[in-house]
N, C-alpha and C positions, 0 to 999 in steps of 0.2 A: 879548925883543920878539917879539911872534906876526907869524908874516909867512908869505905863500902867492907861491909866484912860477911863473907860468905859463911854457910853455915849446911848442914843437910846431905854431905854426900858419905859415902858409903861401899861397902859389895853389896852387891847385888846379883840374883840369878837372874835369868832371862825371862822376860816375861813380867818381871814384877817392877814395882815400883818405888822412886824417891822424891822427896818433895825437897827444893834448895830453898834458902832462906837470903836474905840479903840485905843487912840495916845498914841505912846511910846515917850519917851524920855529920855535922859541918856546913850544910848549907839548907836553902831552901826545898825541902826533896822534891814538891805538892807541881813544882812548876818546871822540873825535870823530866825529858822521857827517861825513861831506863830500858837497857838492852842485857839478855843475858849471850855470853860467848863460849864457846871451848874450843879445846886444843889437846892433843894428845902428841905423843913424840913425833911419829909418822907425818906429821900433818902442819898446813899453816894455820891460825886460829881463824875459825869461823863461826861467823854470827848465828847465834840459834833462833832467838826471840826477841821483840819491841813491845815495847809496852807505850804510851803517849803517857801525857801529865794527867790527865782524865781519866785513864783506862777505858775510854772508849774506841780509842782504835789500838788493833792490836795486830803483830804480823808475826809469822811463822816463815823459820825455813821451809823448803819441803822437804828435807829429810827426816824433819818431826812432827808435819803437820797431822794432826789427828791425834794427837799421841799426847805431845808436851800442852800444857797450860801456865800462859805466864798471868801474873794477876799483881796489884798490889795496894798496901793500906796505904794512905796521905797519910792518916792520923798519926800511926804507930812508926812511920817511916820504912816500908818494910815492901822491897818487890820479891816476889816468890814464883817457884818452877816448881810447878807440878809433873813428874815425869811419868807416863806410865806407858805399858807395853814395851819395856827398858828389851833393848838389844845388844849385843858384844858392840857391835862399833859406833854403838852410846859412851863407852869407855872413854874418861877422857876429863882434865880440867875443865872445871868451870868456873866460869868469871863471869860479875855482875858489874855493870860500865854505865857511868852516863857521861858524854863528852870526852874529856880527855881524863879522867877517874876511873882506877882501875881495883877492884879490889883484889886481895891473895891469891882466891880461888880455891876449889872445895873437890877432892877426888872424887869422881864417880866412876864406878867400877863394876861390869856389868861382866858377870863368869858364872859359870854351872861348874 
């Protein structure tokens, strides 16, 4: 069974930082890209991060760029978001995707 389970979010004050976790399981991860998304009520879900099968090409929104770092292990199975310089309207589910595979999603909550 293909399954993605988020891990890592949080409150948060402004300014500081979270790192999301992401293990797959159920298929081959090593030849998957991975994407991470969010969504908050306000909003439609949009794409944050791309990671490729390699981790060598990697893309950013721009409303994170500079900020977030997506990265991930082959070995361990494991794509990760590094968030930092967290702002209020960071606020917001996140979800870790590859293809049509969606995982729970993981609160992140950014407040003073």
């Amino acid at each position: 069974q293909v399954r993605l389970v988020e891990s890592g979010g949080g409150l948060v004050r402004p300014g500081g930082s979270l790192k999301l976790s992401c293990a797959a399981s159920g298929f081959i991860f090593s030849v998957f890209n991975m994407n991470w998304y969010r969504q908050n009520p306000e909003k439609e879900r949009e794409w944050v991060a791309s990671i490729d099968s390699t981790g060598r090409i990697i893309k950013y929104a721009d409303l994170v760029k500079g900020r977030f770092t997506i990265s991930r292990d082959n070995f361990k199975k494991i794509v990760s978001l590094q968030m930092n310089d967290l702002k209020p309207e960071d606020t917001a589910v996140y979800y870790c995707n590859t293809r049509d595979t969606w995982g729970q999603g993981t609160q992140v909550t950014v407040s003073s």
